[in-house]
C-alpha positions in Angstrom: 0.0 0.0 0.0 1.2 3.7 -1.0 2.5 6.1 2.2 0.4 8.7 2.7 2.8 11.1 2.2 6.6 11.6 0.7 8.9 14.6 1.0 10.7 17.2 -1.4 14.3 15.3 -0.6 13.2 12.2 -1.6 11.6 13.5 -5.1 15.2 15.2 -5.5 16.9 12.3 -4.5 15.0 10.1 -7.4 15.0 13.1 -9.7 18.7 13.4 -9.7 19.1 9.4 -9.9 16.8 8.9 -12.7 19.1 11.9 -14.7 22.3 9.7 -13.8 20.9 7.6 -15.5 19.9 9.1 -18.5 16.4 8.9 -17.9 13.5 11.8 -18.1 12.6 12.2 -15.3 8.7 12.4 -15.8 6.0 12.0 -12.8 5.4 8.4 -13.4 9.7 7.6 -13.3 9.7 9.9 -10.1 7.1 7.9 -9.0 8.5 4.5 -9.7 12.0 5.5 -8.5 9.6 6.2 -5.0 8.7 2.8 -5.0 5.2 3.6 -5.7 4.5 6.5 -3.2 3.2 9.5 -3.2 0.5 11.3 -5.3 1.2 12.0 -8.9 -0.3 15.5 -7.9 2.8 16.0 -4.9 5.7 14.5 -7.2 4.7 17.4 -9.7 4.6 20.3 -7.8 8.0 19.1 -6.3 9.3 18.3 -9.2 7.8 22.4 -10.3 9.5 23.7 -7.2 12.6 22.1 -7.9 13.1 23.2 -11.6 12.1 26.6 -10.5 14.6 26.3 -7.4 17.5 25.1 -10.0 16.0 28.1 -12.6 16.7 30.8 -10.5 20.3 29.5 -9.1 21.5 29.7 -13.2 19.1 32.5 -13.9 16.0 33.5 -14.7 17.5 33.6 -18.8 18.2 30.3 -19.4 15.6 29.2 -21.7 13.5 25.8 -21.7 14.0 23.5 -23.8 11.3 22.3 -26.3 11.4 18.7 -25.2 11.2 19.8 -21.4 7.9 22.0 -22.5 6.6 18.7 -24.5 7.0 17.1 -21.5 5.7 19.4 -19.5 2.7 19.9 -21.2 2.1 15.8 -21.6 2.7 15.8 -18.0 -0.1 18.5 -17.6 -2.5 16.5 -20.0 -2.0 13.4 -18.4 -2.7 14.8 -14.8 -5.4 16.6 -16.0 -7.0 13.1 -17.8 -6.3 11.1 -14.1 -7.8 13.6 -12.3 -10.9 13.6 -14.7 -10.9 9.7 -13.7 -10.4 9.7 -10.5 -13.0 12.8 -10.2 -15.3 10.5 -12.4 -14.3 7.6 -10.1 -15.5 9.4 -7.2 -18.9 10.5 -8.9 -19.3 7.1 -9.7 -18.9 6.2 -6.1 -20.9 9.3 -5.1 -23.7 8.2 -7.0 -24.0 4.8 -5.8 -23.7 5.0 -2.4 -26.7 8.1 -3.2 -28.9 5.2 -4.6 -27.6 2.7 -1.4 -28.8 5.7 0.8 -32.1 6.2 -1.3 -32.7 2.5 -1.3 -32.0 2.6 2.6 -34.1 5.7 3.0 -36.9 3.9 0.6 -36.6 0.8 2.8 -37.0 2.8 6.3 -40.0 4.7 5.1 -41.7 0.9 4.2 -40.8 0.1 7.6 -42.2 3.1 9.0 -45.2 2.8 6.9 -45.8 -0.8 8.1 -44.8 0.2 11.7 -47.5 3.2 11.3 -50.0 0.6 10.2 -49.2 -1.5 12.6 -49.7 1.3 15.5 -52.9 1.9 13.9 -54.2 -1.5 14.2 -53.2 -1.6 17.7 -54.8 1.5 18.1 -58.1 0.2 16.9 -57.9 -3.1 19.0 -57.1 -1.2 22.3 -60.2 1.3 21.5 -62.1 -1.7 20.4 -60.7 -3.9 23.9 -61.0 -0.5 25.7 -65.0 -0.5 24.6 -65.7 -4.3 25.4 -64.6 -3.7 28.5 -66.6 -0.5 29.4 -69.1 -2.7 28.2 -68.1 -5.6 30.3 -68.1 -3.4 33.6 -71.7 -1.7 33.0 -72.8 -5.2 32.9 -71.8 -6.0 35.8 -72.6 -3.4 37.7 -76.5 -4.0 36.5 -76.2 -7.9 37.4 -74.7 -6.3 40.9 -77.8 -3.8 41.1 -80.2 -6.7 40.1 -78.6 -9.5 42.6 -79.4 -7.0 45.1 -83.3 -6.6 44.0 -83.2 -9.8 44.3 -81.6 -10.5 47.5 -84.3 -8.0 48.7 -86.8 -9.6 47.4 -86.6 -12.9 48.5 -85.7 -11.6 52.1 -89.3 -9.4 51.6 -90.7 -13.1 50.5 -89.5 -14.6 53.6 -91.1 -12.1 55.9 -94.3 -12.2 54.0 -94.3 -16.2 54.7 -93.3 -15.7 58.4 -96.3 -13.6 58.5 -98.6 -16.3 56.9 -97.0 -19.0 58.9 -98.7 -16.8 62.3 -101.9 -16.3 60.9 -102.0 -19.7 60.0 -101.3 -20.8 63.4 -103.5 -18.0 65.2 -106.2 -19.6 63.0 -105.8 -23.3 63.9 -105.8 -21.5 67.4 -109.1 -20.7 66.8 -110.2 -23.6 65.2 -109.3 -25.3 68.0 -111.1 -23.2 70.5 -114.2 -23.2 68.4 -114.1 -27.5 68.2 -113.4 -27.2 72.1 -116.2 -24.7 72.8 -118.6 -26.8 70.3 -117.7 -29.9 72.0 -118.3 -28.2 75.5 -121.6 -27.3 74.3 -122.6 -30.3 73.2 -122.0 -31.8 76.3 -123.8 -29.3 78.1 -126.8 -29.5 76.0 -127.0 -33.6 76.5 -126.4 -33.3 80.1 -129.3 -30.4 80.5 -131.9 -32.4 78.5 -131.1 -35.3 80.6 -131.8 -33.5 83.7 -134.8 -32.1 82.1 -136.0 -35.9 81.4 -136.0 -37.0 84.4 -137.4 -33.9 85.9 -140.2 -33.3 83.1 -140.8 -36.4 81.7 -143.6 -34.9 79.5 -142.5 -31.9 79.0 -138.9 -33.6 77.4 -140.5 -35.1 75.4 -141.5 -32.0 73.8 -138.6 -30.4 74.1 -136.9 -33.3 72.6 -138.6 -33.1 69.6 -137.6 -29.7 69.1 -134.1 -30.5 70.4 -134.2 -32.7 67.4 -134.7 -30.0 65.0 -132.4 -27.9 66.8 -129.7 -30.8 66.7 -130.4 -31.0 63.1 -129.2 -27.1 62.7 -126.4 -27.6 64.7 -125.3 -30.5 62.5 -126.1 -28.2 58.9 -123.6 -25.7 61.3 -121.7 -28.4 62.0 -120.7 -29.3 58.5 -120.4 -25.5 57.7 -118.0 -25.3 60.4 -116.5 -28.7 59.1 -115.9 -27.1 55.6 -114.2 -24.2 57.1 -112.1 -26.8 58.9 -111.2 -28.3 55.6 -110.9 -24.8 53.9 -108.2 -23.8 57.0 -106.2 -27.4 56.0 -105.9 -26.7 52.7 -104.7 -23.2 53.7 -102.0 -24.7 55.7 -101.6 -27.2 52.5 -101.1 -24.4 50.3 -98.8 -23.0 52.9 -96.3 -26.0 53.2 -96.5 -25.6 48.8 -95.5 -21.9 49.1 -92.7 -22.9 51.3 -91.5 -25.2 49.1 -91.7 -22.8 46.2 -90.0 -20.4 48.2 -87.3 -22.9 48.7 -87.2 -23.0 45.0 -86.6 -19.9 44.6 -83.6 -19.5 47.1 -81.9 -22.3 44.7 -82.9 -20.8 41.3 -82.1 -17.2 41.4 -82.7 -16.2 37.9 -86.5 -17.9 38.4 -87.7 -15.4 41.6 -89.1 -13.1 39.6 -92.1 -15.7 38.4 -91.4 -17.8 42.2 -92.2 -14.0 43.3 -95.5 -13.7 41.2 -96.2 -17.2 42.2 -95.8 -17.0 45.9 -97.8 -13.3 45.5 -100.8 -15.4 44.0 -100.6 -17.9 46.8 -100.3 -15.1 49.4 -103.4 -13.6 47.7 -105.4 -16.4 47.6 -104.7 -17.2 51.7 -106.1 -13.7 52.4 -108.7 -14.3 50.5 -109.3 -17.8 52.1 -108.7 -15.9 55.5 -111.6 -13.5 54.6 -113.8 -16.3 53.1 -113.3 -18.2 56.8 -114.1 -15.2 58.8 -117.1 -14.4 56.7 -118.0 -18.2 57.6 -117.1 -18.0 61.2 -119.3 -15.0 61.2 -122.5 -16.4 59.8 -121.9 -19.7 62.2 -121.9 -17.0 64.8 -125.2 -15.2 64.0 -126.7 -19.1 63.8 -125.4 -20.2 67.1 -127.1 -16.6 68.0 -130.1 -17.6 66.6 -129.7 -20.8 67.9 -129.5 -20.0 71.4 -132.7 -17.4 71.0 -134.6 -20.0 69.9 -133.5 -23.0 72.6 -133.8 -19.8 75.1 -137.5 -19.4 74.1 -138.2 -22.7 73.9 -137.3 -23.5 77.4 -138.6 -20.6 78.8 -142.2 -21.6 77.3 -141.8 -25.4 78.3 -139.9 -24.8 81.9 -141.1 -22.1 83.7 -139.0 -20.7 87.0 -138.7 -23.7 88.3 -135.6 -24.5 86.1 -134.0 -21.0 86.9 -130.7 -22.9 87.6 -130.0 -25.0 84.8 -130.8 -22.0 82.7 -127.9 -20.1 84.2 -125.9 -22.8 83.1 -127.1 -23.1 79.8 -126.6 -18.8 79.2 -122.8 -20.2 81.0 -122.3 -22.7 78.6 -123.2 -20.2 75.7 -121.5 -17.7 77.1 -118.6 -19.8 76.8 -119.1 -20.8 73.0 -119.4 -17.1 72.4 -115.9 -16.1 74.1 -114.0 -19.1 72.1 -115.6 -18.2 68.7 -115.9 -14.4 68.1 -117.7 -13.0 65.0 -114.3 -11.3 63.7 -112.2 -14.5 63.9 -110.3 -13.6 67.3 -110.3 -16.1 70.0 
């Protein structure tokens, strides 16, 4: 590889050796003599500096020879043609590494392109992610807001059938004191007409007869009182039923809307069975009324004052029936 640089000695040294020798010493000698080195540029203006060094030692009126100007001047045209090549050399280059740089610069703007299109995509999916899940989150809030209707709905269900669950047992209560007062009466009734047998022989008779008849209203009451019975069991019937549904409900959550309507109807239909009873209990209250009008006029016509005490009992006895079934249903 050529030095980078040579100095003026050395081109005089290989001047004055190639003129020994008896050899022009052109640029391209100087150069070889140099082993190479050194611009062509550098060896001429040395060689320039030299012959103008040398010019003025003999004087400035020594004249050039013809063949030194010939050389010269080749010397000038072939400088002048290898610095056209090398100038068109490095155009050459120039212009390449221009299209490697546009190619480069082509290829970074298709990878910013993609890269744009790329951010743009992503862009769209996290808007798109972004929406599902505002989506996502308003939906649970309403299944939040609507697990907590229904949470308060069946605890409002479950206080609605603890409060059916009392009446029903305040009205087997009653039912109970009503079969204990009727049963009480009865009693009292056979036990007074057997009294009154053996007392008025003639007179029971007579009074049995219409005993008879009264028995015979008491049993129509009877069975009145019988189907309220039944009416009150298959209100505690259809109570177990809207337990269970109400059970049913607890395990299906997403059914307590229709369990709701369904345990409303049932709850609707026991107040109106509750009504229905105490409309009954009330007209088997205005009969045993009439009831004990009648037997009180009977047995005031038939047994004078000498059966003052057994009446008392009787009006006890009644008195009784009356506190254990009350018109309105209470006990």
């Amino acid at each position: 590889m050529a030095r980078a640089g040579i100095y003026k000695s050395e081109v005089q040294k290989a001047r004055d050796a190639l003129l020994a020798q008896g050899i022009n010493p052109s640029i391209d000698a100087v150069r070889a003599e140099l082993g190479n080195t050194g611009s062509k540029t550098t060896i001429h203006r040395y060689l320039k500096e030299l012959e103008e060094e040398e010019g003025a030692g003999f004087g400035r009126g020594v004249a050039v020879s013809e063949a030194i100007q010939d050389l010269v001047g080749r010397l000038a045209a072939r400088l002048h043609e290898e610095a056209e090549a090398r100038v068109s050399e490095l155009q050459a280059r120039h212009v390449e590494q221009l299209a490697q740089h546009d190619k480069a610069v082509a290829k970074l703007k298709q990878e910013i392109e993609g890269l744009s299109s790329h951010l743009q995509r992503t862009e769209a999916t996290l808007q798109t992610e972004q929406a599902a899940h505002e989506q996502t989150r308003q939906a649970q809030q309403a299944a939040t807001l609507l697990n907590a209707q229904l949470e308060q709905q069946v605890a409002d269900l479950k206080e609605r059938l603890a409060e059916n669950a009392a009446h029903r047992q305040s009205l087997e209560d009653k039912h109970r004191h009503a079969r204990e007062a009727l049963e009480h009466y009865r009693e009292s009734v056979k036990e007074q007409r057997e009294q009154e047998q053996r007392r008025h022989e003639q007179q029971v008779q007579q009074l049995q007869a219409e005993l008879r008849t009264l028995n015979q209203t008491l049993i129509v009451k009877q069975n009145e009182l019988t189907h309220a019975y039944q009416d009150a069991a298959r209100t505690g019937a259809e109570l177990v039923a809207t337990r269970k549904e109400l059970r049913r409900s607890e395990q299906a959550a997403e059914n307590a809307g229709k369990a709701r309507d369904v345990l409303q109807g049932h709850a609707t239909h026991l107040e109106t069975s509750v009504a229905t009873l105490n409309e009954r209990l009330q007209q088997l209250s205005a009969s045993r009324d009439e009831l004990w009008q009648l037997l009180q006029g009977k047995s005031e016509s038939v047994i004078p004052n000498t059966q003052g005490n057994e009446g008392e009992i009787t009006m006890d006895l009644f008195n009784g029936a009356d506190r254990a079934i009350d018109p309105n249903g209470k006990p």
